[in-house]
GUSELO-698387 format. One line per field, with one value per residue (C-alpha): residue in one letter; x, y, z. Coordinates in steps of 0.2 Angstrom, whole numbers. Example, Ala and Ser with C-alpha at 12.3 -4.5 7.8 and 13.67 -1.06 7.14 Angstrom:
residuo: [a	s] .
u: [62	68] .
v: [-22	-5] .
w: [39	36] .
END
This chain:
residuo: [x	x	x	x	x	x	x	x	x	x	x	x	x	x	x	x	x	x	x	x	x	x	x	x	x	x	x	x	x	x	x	x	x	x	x	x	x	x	x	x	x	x	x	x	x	x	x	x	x	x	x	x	x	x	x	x	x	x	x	x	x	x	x	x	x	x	x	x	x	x	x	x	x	x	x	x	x	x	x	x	x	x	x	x	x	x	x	x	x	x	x	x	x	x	x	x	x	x	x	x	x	x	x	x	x	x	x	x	x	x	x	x	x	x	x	x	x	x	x	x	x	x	x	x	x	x	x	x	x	x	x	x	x	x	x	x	x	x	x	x	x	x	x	x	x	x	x	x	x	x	x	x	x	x	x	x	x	x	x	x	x	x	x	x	x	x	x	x	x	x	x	x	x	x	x	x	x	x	x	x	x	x	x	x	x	x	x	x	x	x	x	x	x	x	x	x	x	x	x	x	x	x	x	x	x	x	x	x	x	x	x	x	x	x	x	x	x	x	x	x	x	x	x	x	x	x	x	x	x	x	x	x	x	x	x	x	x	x	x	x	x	x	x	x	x	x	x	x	x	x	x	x	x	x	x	x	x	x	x	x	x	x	x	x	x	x	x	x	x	x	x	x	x	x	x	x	x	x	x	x	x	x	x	x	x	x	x	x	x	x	x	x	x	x	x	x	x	x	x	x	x	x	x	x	x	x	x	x	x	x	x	x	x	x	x	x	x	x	x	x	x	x	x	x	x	x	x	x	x	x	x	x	x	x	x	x	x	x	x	x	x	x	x	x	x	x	x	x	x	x	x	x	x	x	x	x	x	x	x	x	x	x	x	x	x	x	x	x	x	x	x	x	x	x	x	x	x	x	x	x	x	x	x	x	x	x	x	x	x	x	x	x	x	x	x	x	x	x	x	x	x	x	x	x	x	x	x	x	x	x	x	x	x	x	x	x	x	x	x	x	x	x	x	x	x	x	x	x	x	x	x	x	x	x	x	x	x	x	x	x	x	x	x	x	x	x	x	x	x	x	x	x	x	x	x	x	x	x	x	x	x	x	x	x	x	x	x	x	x	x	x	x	x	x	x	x	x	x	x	x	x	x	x	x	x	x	x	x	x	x	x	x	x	x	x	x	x	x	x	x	x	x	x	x	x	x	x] .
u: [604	603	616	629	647	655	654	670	685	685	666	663	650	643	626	613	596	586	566	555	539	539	549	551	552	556	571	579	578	588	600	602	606	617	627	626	638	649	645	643	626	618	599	597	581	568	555	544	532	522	517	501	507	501	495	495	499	506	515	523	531	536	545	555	561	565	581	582	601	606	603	614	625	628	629	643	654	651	654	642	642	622	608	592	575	561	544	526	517	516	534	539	541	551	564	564	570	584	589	591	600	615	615	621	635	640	637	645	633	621	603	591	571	562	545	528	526	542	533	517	520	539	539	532	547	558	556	566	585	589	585	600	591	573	570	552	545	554	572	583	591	592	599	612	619	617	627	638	640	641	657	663	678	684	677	658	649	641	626	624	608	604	598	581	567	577	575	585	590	599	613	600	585	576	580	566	570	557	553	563	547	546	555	548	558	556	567	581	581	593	585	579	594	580	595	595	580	581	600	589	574	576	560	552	558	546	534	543	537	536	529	525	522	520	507	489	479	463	463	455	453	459	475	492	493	482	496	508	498	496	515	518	507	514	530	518	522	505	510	499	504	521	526	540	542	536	551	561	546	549	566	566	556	564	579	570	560	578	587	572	567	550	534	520	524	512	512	513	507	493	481	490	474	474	484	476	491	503	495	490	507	513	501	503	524	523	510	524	538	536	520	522	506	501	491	488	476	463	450	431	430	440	441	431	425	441	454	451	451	467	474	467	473	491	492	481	477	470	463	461	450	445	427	429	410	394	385	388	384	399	411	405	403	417	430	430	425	412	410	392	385	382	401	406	397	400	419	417	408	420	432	426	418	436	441	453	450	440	450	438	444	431	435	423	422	421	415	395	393	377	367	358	378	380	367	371	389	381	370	385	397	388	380	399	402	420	434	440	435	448	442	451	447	448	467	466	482	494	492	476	459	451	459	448	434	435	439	424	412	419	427	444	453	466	476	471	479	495	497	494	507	520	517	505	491	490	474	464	450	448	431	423	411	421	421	404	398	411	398	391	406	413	398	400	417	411	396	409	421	407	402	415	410	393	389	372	366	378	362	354	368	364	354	369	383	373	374	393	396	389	403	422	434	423	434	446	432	437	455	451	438	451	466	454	447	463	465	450	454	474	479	496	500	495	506	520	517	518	535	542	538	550	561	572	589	599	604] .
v: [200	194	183	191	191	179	176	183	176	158	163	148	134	119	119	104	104	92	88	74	68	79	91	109	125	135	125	127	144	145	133	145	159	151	142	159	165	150	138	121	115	98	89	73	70	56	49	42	38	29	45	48	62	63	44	31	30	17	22	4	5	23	19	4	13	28	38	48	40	40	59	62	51	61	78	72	63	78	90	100	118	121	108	119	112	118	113	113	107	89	85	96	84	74	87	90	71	74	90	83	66	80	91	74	69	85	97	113	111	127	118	132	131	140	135	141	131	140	157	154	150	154	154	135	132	143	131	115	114	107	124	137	147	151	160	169	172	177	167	171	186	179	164	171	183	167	157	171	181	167	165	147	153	142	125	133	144	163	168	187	195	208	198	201	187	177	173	164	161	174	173	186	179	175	187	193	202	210	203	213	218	205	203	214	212	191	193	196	180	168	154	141	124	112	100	98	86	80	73	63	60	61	57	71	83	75	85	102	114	132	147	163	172	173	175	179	191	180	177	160	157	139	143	149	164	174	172	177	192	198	193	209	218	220	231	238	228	226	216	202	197	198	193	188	197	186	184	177	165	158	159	147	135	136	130	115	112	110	98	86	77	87	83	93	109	112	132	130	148	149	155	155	166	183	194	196	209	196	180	189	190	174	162	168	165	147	144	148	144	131	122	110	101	111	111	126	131	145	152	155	175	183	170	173	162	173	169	151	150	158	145	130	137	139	119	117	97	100	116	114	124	128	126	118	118	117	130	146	150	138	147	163	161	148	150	169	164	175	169	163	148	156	162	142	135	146	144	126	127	137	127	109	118	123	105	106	92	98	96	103	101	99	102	92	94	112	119	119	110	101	88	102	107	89	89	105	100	86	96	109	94	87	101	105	87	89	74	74	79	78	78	82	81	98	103	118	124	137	153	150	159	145	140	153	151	129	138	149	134	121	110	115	117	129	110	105	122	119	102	108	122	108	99	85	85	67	72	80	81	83	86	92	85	71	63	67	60	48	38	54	59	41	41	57	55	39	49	63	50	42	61	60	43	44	62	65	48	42	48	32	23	30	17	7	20	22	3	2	16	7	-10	-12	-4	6	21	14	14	34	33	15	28	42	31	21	38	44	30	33	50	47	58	60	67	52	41	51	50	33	35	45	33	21	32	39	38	33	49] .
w: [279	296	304	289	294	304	321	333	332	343	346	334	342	343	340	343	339	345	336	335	324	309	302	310	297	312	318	299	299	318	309	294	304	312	300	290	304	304	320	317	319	320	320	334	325	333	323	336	323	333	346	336	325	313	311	325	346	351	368	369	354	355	371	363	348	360	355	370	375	358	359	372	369	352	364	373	362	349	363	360	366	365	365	357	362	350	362	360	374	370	369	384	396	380	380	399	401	384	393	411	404	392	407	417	402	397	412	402	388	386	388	379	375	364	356	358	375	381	375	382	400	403	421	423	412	422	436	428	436	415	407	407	395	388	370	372	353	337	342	324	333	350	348	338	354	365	355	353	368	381	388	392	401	416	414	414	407	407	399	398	406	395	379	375	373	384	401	415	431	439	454	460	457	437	424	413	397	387	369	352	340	326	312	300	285	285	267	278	286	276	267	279	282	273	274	292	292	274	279	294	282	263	259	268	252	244	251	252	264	262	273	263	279	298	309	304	307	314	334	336	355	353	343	351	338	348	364	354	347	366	371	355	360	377	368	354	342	335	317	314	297	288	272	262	245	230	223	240	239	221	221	237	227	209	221	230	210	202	215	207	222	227	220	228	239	257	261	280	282	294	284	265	258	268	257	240	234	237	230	213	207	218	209	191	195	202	190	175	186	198	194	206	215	228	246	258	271	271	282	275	275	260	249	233	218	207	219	220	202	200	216	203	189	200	204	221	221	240	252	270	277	296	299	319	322	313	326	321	342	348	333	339	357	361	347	341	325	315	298	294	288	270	270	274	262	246	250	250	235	225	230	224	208	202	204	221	233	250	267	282	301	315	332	345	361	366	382	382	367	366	357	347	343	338	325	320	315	304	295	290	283	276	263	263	254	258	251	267	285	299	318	333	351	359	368	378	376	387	387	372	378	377	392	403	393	401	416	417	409	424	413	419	435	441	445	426	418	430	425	406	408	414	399	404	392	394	405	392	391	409	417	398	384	378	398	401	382	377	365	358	352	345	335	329	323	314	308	299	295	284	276	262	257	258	257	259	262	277	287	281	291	309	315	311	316	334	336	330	342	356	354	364	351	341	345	333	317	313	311	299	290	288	280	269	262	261	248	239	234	231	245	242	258	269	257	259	278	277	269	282	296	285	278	295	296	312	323] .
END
């Protein structure tokens, strides 16, 4: 089991992670392994429920109900020994400014990022004085020798230069480790610390998350999972997909189903549909032995009418599946994504005949996406006749393909990509479709925002939609469509959102 045994006698450490907006599996299962080995490990957890994810951005708020001194105030009067930053790109320059303020308080404290923004572009990240250490990929084992092997001896500290997936400054210039291959054997990782965020946030058990897996074995160019399947592939390491046994799986969940408190279960695997061995015994045991509602994300290809019966018959109340675009030439050409219309719509159908709510995403906004694309995408939703159809404005996001595919279309810069690799994304989109269009796009995401209430008739409503889209503010209409419809169909999930903006404890 990894992180079994105790840490080295007086090698025990102080441990803060540090998170904001939404609960982080990833940072559970650092927090296991290391709890496993005896440090003392603590969550400085920030709501910021109003920096848009998943519901509302209100910058003005967020900045007054800003924890950022209350985090380090809690790192230097706890003394702690390591302040871990798990960072994606859009709260990077958030942990750069908690980082910097603890490296001023406490200046012996270790400040180490990990996170797929740190694994993506590591040598943008290199250059910030408040980093001591950067975790590339998998962190379970390095973290661990971190913690362990650095010597705080004489007031400061020493962090060894041999540790792989990390990355430092060097008295002789930056140190570059190579990556460790993945973890193969995930059942080796200890059950994840779900206590860490529910201690902050009890509520958020209500909606327990689970992960069956890691990785996937798709390589969408707007997704990061691709990076990381290069990063491997640089050692040879060439697993897309692992899995946890079925039983680690369920008996993780007949623990969370007997404290009482959970009432539905999301599988935050990536693509929870990939591995047919696997879900044939899985779904008959939480069927007979959790039976708990249920919500997971597929991909259109390998999903057949049996399998999405047995997912019913299992307890799935909502599938979210990735569609992105209605032109097969723009999933294709722009996204790396080769299912056909046929494929898209018989999944959809399978799934709304077996009586499971339909979640569809939309990306707009892609490079050389048309009006012809534009209709296109209507067409597709709405002979999907989704419950629910989520849109979002393209990111390019470091280190993704689709960063030189807007390069190589002109709707990105080499200044754009260096300010997205710092973490500023509060440019985008830059010079793309959504700039050039801005009222094409409103009124499409007021056309799709109609789709699930209207189906097939909401084309009666363009002559009105095209003169909504046209008034001051009508960018708001969508996000007022998506939580009324949320309503309409009982979406849990978006009340249980709602009870996590008011349910945060202080740090």
């Amino acid at each position: 089991m990894l992180g079994e045994g105790q840490a080295p006698e007086g090698r025990c450490r102080r441990v803060l992670f540090v998170y904001n907006s939404n609960e982080h599996i990833g940072v559970t299962y650092l927090s296991a392994v290391l709890k496993a080995r005896g440090h003392d490990v603590r969550l400085a957890f920030d709501p910021q429920v109003f920096r848009g994810e998943p519901l509302v951005r209100l910058p003005g708020v967020m900045q007054r109900l800003d924890k950022t001194k209350q985090i380090i105030e809690l790192a230097r009067s706890w003394q702690a020994d390591f302040l871990c930053c798990s960072c994606y790109t859009d709260n990077f320059r958030w942990m750069l400014e908690v980082a910097a303020g603890v490296k001023r308080a406490r200046p012996e404290c270790v400040t180490v990022f990990g996170g797929v923004h740190v694994t993506s572009v590591p040598e943008a990240v290199l250059e910030y004085e408040e980093v001591d250490v950067l975790v590339r990929g998998e962190a379970e084992e390095a973290l661990m020798e971190v913690v362990e092997r650095t010597d705080f001896a004489g007031g400061g500290f020493s962090v060894p230069t041999d540790l792989k997936n990390v990355w430092m400054r060097g008295p002789d210039g930056p140190v570059r480790n190579p990556l460790r291959p993945y973890i193969a054997d995930l059942d080796s990782v200890p059950m994840r610390d779900f206590q860490l965020f529910y201690n902050k946030v009890p509520v958020m058990e209500e909606n327990y998350l689970c992960m069956g897996s890691r990785s996937c074995p798709y390589a969408c160019s707007y997704c990061s999972v691709e990076m990381y399947h290069r990063n491997y592939a640089e050692i040879g390491d060439k697993q897309r997909y692992r899995r946890r046994s079925v039983d680690a799986t369920i008996a993780e969940l007949a623990i969370i189903k007997a404290r009482g408190v959970a009432k539905t279960i999301s599988f935050m695997d990536d693509v929870f549909t990939v591995d047919r061995r696997w879900l044939d015994p899985f779904l008959e045991r939480y069927r007979d032995e959790i039976g708990l509602p249920f919500w997971c994300y597929t991909y259109p290809s390998g999903l057949d009418d049996d399998l999405v019966r047995r997912i019913a018959e299992a307890g799935a109340w909502m599938m979210t599946m990735g569609v992105q675009s209605g032109s097969k030439e723009v999933r294709r050409d722009m996204m790396n994504r080769r299912e056909s219309d046929e494929k898209v719509l018989s999944t959809a159908a399978s799934i709304k005949r077996h009586g499971i709510l339909l979640s569809v995403d939309k990306i707009i906004g892609a490079p050389v996406e048309g009006p012809v694309d534009r209709r296109k995408d209507l067409e597709l939703f709405r002979r999907l006749q989704p419950d629910r159809i989520l849109t979002f404005p393209l990111t390019y996001f470091p280190g993704t393909d689709m960063v030189r595919k807007g390069l190589e279309a002109g709707e990105l810069t080499a200044e754009d990509v260096h300010a997205m690799d710092h973490g500023h994304l509060e440019q985008q989109p830059l010079n793309g479709r959504l700039v050039a269009e801005p009222r094409a796009y409103r009124k499409l995401r007021i056309q799709m925002g109609l789709i699930p209430f209207a189906g097939r008739h909401e084309r009666r409503l363009e002559p009105l939609v095209d003169l909504v889209s046209r008034l001051p503010g009508s960018g708001a209409i969508q996000p007022v469509l998506l939580a009324a419809n949320a309503l309409r169909i009982g979406d849990s999930k978006f009340s249980y959102l709602l009870k996590v903006m008011a349910g945060a404890k202080e740090l």
